[in-house]
C-alpha positions as CSV (number, residue, x, y, z in Angstrom):
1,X,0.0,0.0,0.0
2,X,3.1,2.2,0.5
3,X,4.4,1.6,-2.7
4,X,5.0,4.8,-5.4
5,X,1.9,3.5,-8.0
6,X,-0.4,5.8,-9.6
7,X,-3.9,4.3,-10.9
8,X,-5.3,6.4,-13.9
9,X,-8.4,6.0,-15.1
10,X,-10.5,6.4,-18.0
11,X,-14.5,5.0,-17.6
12,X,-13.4,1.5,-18.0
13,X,-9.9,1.5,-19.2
14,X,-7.7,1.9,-16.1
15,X,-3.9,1.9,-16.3
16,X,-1.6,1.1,-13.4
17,X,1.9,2.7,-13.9
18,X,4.8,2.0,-10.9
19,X,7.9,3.4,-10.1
20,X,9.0,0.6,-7.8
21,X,8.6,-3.3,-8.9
22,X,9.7,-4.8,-5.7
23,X,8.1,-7.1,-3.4
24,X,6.5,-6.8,-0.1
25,X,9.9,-8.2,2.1
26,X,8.1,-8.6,5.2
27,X,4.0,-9.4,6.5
28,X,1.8,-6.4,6.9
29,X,-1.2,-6.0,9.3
30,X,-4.9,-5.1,8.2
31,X,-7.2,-4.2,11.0
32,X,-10.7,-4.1,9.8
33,X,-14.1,-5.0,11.0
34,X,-16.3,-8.4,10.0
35,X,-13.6,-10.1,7.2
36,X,-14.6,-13.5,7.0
37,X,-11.4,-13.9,8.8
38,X,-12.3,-12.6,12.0
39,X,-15.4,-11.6,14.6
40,X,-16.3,-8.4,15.3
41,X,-15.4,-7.6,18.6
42,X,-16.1,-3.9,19.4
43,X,-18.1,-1.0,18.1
44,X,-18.0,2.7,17.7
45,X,-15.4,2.8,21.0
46,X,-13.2,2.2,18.5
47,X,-13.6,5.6,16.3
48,X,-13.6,7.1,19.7
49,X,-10.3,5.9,21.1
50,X,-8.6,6.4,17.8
51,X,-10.0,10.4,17.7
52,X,-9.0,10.7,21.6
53,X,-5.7,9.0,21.4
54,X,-4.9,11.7,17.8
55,X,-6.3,14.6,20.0
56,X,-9.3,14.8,18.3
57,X,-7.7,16.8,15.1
58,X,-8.7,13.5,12.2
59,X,-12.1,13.7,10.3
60,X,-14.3,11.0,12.4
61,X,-16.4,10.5,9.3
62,X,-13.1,9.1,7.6
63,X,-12.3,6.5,10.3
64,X,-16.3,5.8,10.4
65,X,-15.8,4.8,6.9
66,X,-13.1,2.3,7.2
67,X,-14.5,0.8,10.6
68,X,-17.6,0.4,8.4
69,X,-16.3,-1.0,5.0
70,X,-12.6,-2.5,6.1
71,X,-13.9,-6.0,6.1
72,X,-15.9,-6.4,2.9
73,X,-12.5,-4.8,1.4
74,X,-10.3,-7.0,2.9
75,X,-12.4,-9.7,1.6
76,X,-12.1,-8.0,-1.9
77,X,-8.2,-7.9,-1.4
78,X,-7.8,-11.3,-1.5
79,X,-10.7,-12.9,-3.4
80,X,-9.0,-15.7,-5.6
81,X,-5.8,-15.5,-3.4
82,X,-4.8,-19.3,-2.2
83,X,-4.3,-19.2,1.0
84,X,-4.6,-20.9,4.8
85,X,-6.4,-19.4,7.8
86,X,-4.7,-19.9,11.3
87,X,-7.1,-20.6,14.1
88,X,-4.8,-18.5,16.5
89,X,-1.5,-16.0,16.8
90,X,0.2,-19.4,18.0
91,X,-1.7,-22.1,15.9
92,X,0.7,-24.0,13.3
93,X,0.4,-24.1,9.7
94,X,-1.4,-27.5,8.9
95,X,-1.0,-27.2,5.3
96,X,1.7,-26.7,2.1
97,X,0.1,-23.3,1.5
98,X,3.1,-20.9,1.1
99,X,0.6,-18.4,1.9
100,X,-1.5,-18.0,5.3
101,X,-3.7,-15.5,7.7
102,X,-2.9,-15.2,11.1
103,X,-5.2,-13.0,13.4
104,X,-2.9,-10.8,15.7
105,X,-3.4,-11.2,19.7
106,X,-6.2,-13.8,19.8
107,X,-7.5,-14.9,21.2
108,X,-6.8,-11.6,24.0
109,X,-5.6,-12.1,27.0
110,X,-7.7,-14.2,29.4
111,X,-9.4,-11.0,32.0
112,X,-8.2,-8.0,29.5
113,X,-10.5,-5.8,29.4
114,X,-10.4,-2.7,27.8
115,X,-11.5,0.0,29.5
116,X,-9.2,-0.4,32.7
117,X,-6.2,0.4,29.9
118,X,-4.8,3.7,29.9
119,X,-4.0,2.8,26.5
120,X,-6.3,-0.1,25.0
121,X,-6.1,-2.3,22.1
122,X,-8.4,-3.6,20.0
123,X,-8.7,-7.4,18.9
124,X,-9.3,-7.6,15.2
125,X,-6.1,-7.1,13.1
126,X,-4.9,-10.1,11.2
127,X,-1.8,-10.6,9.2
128,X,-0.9,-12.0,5.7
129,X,2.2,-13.9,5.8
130,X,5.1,-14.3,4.8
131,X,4.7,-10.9,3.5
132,X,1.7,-9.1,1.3
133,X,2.8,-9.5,-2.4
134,X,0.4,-12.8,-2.7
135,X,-2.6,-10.7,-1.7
136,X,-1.8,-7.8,-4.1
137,X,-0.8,-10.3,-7.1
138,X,-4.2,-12.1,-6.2
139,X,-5.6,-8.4,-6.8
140,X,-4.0,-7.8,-10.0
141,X,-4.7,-10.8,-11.4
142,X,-8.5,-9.9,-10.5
143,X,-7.8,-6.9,-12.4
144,X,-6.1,-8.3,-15.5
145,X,-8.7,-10.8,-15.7
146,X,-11.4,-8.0,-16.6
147,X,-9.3,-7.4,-20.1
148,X,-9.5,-3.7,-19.4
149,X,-6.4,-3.5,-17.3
150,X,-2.8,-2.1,-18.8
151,X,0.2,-2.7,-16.6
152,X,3.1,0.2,-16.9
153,X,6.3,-0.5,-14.5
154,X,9.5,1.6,-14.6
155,X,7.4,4.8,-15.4
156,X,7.0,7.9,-13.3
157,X,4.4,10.5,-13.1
158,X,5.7,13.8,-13.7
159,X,2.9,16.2,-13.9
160,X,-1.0,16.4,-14.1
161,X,-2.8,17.9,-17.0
162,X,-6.0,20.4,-16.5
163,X,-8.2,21.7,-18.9
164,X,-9.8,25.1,-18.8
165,X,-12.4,24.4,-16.9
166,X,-10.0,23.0,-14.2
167,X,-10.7,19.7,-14.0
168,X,-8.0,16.8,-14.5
169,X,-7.7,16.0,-18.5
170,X,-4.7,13.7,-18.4
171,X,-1.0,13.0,-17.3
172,X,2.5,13.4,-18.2
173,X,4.6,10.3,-17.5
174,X,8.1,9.2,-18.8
175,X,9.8,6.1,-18.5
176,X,13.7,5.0,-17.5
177,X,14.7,6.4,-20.5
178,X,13.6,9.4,-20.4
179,X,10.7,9.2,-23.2
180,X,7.4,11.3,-22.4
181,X,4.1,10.3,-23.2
182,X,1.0,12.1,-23.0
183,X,-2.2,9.9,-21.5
184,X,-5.6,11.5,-22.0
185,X,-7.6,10.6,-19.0
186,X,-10.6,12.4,-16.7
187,X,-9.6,10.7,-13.7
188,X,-5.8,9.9,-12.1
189,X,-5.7,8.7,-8.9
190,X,-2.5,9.5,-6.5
191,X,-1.2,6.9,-4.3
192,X,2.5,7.4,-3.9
193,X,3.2,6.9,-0.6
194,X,4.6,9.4,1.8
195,X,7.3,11.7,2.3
196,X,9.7,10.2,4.8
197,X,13.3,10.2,2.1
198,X,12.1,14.0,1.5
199,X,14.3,15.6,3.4
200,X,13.7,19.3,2.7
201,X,9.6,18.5,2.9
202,X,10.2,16.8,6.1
203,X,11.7,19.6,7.6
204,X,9.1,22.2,6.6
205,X,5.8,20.0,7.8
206,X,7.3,17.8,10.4
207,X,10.7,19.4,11.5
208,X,10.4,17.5,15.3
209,X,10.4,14.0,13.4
210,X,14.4,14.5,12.5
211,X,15.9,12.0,14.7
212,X,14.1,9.5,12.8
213,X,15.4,7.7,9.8
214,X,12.5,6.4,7.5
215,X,12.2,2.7,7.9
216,X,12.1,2.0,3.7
217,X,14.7,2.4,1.5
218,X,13.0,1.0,-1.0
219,X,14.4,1.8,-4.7
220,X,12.9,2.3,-8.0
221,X,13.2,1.5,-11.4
222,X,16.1,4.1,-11.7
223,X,18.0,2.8,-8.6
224,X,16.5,6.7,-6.5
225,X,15.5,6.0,-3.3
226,X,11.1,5.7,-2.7
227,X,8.8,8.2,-0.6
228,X,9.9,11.3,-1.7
229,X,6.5,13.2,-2.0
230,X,6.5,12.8,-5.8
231,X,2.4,12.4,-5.7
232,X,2.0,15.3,-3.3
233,X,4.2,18.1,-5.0
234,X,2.2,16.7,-8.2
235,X,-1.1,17.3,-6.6
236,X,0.0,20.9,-5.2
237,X,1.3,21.7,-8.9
238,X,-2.2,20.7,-9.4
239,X,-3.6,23.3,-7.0
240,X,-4.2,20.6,-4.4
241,X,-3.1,21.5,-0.6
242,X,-1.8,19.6,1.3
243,X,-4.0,19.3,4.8
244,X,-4.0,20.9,8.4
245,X,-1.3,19.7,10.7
246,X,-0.1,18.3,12.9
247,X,1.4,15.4,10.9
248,X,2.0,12.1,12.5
249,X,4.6,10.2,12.3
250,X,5.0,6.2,12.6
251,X,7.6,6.0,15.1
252,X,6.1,3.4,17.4
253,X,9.1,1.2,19.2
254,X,8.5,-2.5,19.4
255,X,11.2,-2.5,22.4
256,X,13.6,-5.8,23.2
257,X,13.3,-8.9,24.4
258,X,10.2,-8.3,26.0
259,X,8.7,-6.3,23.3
260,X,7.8,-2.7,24.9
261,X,6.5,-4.5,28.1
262,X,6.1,-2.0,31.2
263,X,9.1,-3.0,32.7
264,X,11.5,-0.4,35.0
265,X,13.1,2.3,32.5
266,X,16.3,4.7,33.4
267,X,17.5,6.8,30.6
268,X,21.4,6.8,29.8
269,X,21.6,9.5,33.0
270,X,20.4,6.1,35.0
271,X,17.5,8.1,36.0
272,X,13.5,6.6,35.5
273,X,11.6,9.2,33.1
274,X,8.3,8.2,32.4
275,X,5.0,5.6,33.4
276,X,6.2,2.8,31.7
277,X,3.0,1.3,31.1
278,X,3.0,3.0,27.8
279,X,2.8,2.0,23.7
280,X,5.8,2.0,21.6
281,X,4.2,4.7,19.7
282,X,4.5,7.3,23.1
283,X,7.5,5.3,24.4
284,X,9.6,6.9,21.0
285,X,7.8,9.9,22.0
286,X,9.4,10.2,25.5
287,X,12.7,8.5,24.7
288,X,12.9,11.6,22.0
289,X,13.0,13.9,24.8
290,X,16.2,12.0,26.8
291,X,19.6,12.7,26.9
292,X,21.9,11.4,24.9
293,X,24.5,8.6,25.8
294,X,27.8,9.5,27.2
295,X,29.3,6.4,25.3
296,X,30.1,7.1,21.9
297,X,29.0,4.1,20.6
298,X,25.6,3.9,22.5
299,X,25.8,7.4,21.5
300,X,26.1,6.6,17.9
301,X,23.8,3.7,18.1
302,X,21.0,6.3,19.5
303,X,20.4,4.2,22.3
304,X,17.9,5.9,25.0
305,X,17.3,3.7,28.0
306,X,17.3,0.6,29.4
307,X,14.5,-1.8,30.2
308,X,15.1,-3.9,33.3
309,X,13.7,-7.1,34.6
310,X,14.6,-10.0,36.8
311,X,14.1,-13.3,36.8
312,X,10.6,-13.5,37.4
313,X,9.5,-11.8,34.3
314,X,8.2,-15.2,33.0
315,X,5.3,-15.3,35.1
316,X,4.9,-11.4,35.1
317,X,4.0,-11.2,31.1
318,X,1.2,-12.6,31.3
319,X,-0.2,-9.3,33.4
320,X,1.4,-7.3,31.0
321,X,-1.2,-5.2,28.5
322,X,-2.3,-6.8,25.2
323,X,-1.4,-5.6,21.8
324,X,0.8,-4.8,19.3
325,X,4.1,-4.6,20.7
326,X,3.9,-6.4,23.8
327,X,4.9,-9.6,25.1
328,X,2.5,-12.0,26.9
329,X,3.5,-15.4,26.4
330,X,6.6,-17.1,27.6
331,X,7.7,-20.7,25.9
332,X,9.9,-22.7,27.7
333,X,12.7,-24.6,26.3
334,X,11.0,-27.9,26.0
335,X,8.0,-26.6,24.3
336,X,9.9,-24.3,21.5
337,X,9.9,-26.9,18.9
338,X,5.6,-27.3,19.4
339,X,5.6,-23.3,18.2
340,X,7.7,-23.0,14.7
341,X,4.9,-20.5,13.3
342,X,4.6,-17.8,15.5
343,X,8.3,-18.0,16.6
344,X,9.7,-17.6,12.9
345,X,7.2,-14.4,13.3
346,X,7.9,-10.7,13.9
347,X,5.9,-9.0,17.6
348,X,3.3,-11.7,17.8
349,X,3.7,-11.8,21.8
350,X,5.9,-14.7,22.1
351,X,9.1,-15.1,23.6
352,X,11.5,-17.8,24.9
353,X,14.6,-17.6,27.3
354,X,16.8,-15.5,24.5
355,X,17.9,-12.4,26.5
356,X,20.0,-9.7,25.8
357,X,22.5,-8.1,29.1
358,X,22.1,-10.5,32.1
359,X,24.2,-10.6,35.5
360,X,23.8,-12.1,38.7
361,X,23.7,-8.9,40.7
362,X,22.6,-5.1,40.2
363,X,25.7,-4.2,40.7
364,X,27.2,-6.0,37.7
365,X,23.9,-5.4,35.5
366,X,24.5,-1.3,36.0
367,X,27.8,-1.8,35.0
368,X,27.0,-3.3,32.0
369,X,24.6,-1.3,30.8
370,X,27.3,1.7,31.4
371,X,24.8,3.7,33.4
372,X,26.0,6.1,36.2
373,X,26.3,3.7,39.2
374,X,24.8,5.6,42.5
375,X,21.9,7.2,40.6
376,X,20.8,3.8,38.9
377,X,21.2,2.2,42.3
378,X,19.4,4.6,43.9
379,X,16.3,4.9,41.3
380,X,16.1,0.9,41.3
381,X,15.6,0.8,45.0
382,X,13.3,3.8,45.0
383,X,11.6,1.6,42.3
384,X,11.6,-1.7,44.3
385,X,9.9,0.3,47.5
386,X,6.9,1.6,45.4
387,X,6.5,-2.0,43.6
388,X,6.1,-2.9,47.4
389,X,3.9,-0.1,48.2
390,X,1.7,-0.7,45.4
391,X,1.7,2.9,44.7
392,X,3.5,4.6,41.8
393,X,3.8,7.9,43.0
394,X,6.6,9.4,40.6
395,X,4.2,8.6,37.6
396,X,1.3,7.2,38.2
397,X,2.1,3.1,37.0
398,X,-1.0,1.0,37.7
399,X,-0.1,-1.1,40.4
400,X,-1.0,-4.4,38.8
401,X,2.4,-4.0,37.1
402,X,4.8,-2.6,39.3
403,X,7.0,-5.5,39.7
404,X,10.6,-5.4,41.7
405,X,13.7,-5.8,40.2
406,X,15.1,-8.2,43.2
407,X,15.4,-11.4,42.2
408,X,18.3,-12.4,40.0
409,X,19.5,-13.2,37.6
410,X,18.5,-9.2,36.4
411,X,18.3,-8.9,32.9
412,X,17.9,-5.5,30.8
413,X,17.7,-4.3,27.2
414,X,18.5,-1.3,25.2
415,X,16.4,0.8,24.0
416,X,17.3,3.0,20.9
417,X,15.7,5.8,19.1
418,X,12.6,4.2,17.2
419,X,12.5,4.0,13.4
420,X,9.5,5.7,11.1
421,X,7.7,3.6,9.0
422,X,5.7,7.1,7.5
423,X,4.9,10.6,7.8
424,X,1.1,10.2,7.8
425,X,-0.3,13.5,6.7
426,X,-1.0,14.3,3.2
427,X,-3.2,16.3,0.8
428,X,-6.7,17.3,1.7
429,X,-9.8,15.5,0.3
430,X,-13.4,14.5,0.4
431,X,-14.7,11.2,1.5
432,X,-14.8,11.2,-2.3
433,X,-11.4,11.2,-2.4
434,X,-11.6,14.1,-4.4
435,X,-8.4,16.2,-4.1
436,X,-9.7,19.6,-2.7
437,X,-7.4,23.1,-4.0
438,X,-7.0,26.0,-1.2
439,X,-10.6,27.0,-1.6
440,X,-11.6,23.7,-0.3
441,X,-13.5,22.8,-3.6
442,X,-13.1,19.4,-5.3
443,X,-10.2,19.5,-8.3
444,X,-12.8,17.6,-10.8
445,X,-10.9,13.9,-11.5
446,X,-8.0,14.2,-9.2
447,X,-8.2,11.5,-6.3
448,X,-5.6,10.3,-3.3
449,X,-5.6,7.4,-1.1
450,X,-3.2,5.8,1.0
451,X,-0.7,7.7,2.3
452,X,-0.7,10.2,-0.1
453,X,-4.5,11.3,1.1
454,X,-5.1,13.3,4.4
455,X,-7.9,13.1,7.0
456,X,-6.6,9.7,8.7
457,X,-3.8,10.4,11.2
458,X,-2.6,13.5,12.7
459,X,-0.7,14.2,15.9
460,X,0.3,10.8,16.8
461,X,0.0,7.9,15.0
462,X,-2.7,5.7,16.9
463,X,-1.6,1.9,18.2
464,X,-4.8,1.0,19.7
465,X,-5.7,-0.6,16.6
466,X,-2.4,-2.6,14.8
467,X,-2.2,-1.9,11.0
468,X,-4.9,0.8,10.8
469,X,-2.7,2.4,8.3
470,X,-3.0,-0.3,5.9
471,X,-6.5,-1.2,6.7
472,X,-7.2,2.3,5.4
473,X,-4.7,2.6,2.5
474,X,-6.6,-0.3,1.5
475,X,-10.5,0.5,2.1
476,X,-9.9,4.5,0.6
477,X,-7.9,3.0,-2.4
478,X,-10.6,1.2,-3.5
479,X,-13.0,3.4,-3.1
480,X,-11.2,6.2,-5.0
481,X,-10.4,3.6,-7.5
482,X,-14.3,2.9,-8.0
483,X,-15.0,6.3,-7.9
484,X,-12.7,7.3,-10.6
485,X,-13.7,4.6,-12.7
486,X,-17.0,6.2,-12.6
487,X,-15.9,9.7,-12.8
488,X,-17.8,10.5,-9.8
């Protein structure tokens, strides 16, 4: 759904051009609502949450949508797609199927219940595995079936064509060779991705997202480097704007060993900084705001903090909140080999006895982790006596996971500055997905989706729902697909 393709469209003759041809490398997460791959599991809360937890700056009609229509598009997605459907995040593959579903977190956590979280999740994401190129292929194939479908890779769009009137007429593309052609057309339809290799548009929308190096590298047909902002400079050639900030951008940490688990954290200065009982997503946020490492090499590495834990953490994950990101379930040695699927996975909530720094004392572990020694002393056992209290009364930690770090061995992992996967936050539409100029009025036959579109995330990127951003990319590409098709 990220990648740089531009769907143009003329009544029934659509044409697909791409600047990258690469495969999906890794599995990507859909959350929607009443696939035949999942239950439903919540209602309305959910809009709620998501516009609470983005400081109520989105368009609610816009996550409305998607809540409403994110199944039946999934379902779409993959019609004619061979693939299995796993039972469970930990059930097995039972047949030769390179290809397989796998619903994230489920079943939840036995007592979770999601209005005691500061920070809930909601059950209903699912994953396509090993990665997402089976689901699109099954998609194109759909397409190419039709017989009105023309496939163009290695060519870039380079700039829309209006009429008089003002309304989109066609598009000039080219291809690695430099050769222009002109296609008439009365719809085009920008999904390019996002900004995050732009560095100059980066620092004019989002300058506070610096520190973060964009997660995909990913190259085109030229060998240049992907998610420049091609498809929204295009759009604001166009007379498009781009939408009302604050963008958000997807920085959410997935943490160590134990996944971003609410475990102890002291900052390189060895002092604790924050409730722990926090999402990756506002974990990044705060370790953004620590000082930096006196080690060069943590330095260089960007490392943040430390999560600690002793040896009791195997029975503590279970308490430990649900979702994407955190770990719940611990597999012991002898029972590895009965879980190859889920542990050849990537944040599924499963973990073994693989650790990272480990010593028998507290002593030893603060040496390890290089932290100043008599102020992480001192903020562990100020720790330790408000685990036993059952009161956080630094920050505020629900009690039900305040546990001590006294019982060796003590283990702890680093935490670094997160990676950005996007910069959410793009040109301003309809629920048309009809590009809208600076007088907010629809640019006739000019459409965005994905992360090219605005209207979905602002602020903060929102965690309570895993792989909302390609739930939507998916549900709003279709629809401005079908609406372009139609000239609508």
């Amino acid at each position: 759904m990220n990648a740089r393709t531009d769907v143009l469209s003329t009544g029934l003759h659509k044409i697909r051009h791409a600047r990258e041809n690469a495969a999906f490398s890794y599995r990507c997460s859909f959350s929607g609502r009443k696939t035949r791959q999942r239950q439903e599991h919540h209602t309305e809360d959910i809009v709620n949450e998501l516009m609470k937890d983005m400081a109520f700056r989105p368009d609610p009609k816009f996550l409305g949508y998607w809540y409403d229509h994110s199944g039946e598009d999934f379902d779409w997605f993959i019609e004619g797609a061979d693939y299995e459907v796993l039972p469970t995040t930990a059930a097995n593959q039972t047949t030769d199927s390179p290809n397989y579903i796998r619903p994230k977190c489920f079943p939840a956590l036995e007592g979770y219940e999601w209005k005691e979280e500061y920070y809930p999740y909601f059950h209903g994401t699912i994953t396509t595995n090993p990665n997402m190129q089976w689901a699109c292929q099954a998609a194109q194939d759909a397409a190419a079936a039709t017989g009105n479908v023309e496939t163009m890779f290695g060519t870039w769009g380079e700039q829309l064509i209006k009429d008089e009137s003002g309304a989109i007429a066609g598009i000039y593309v080219h291809d690695a060779d430099g050769a222009y052609t002109k296609i008439n057309c009365k719809s085009v339809v920008v999904t390019t991705g996002d900004y995050g290799n732009n560095m100059e548009m980066r620092r004019y929308y989002i300058p506070w997202a610096d520190e973060f190096v964009s997660f995909y590298g990913n190259s085109d047909a030229a060998g240049t480097i992907c998610n420049t902002g091609d498809g929204h400079l295009m759009c604001m050639w166009a007379g498009a704007k781009m939408e009302l900030g604050p963008r958000a951008p997807t920085t959410h940490h997935m943490g160590g060993a134990l996944g971003v688990d609410g475990y102890l954290q002291l900052n390189m200065a060895g002092k604790r900084f924050m409730n722990e009982d926090v999402p990756g997503q506002n974990i990044a946020d705060q370790l953004s705001r620590q000082p930096l490492a006196e080690s060069a090499e943590d330095r260089e590495a960007g490392v943040k903090s430390w999560q600690i834990f002793d040896a009791k953490w195997p029975e503590q994950i279970k308490d430990m909140p649900d979702g994407h990101g955190y770990v719940n379930h611990y597999i012991p040695a002898d029972q590895v080999d009965q879980y190859p699927t889920v542990l050849a996975g990537f944040g599924l909530g499963y973990t073994t006895d693989q650790m990272v720094e480990e010593a028998d004392t507290i002593d030893d572990l603060i040496s390890q982790m290089g932290l100043p020694a008599d102020v992480a002393k001192a903020e562990i056992e100020r720790y330790n006596e408000l685990c036993h209290a059952g009161l956080d009364e630094d920050f505020g930690k629900m009690s039900e996971r305040m546990f001590p770090v006294e019982n060796p061995p003590f283990y702890a992992c680093k935490f670094a500055s997160a990676g950005m996967l996007v910069l959410c936050g793009g040109i301003d539409c309809d629920l048309d997905m009809h590009a809208l100029d600076t007088e907010d009025k629809v640019i006739p036959g000019l459409y965005v989706a994905g992360n090219t579109m605005g209207h979905r995330f602002l602020v903060e990127y929102p965690v309570v729902v895993a792989g909302i951003s390609l739930g939507t990319a998916m549900s709003f590409g279709r629809l401005a697909g079908k609406n372009a098709a139609q000239n609508l």
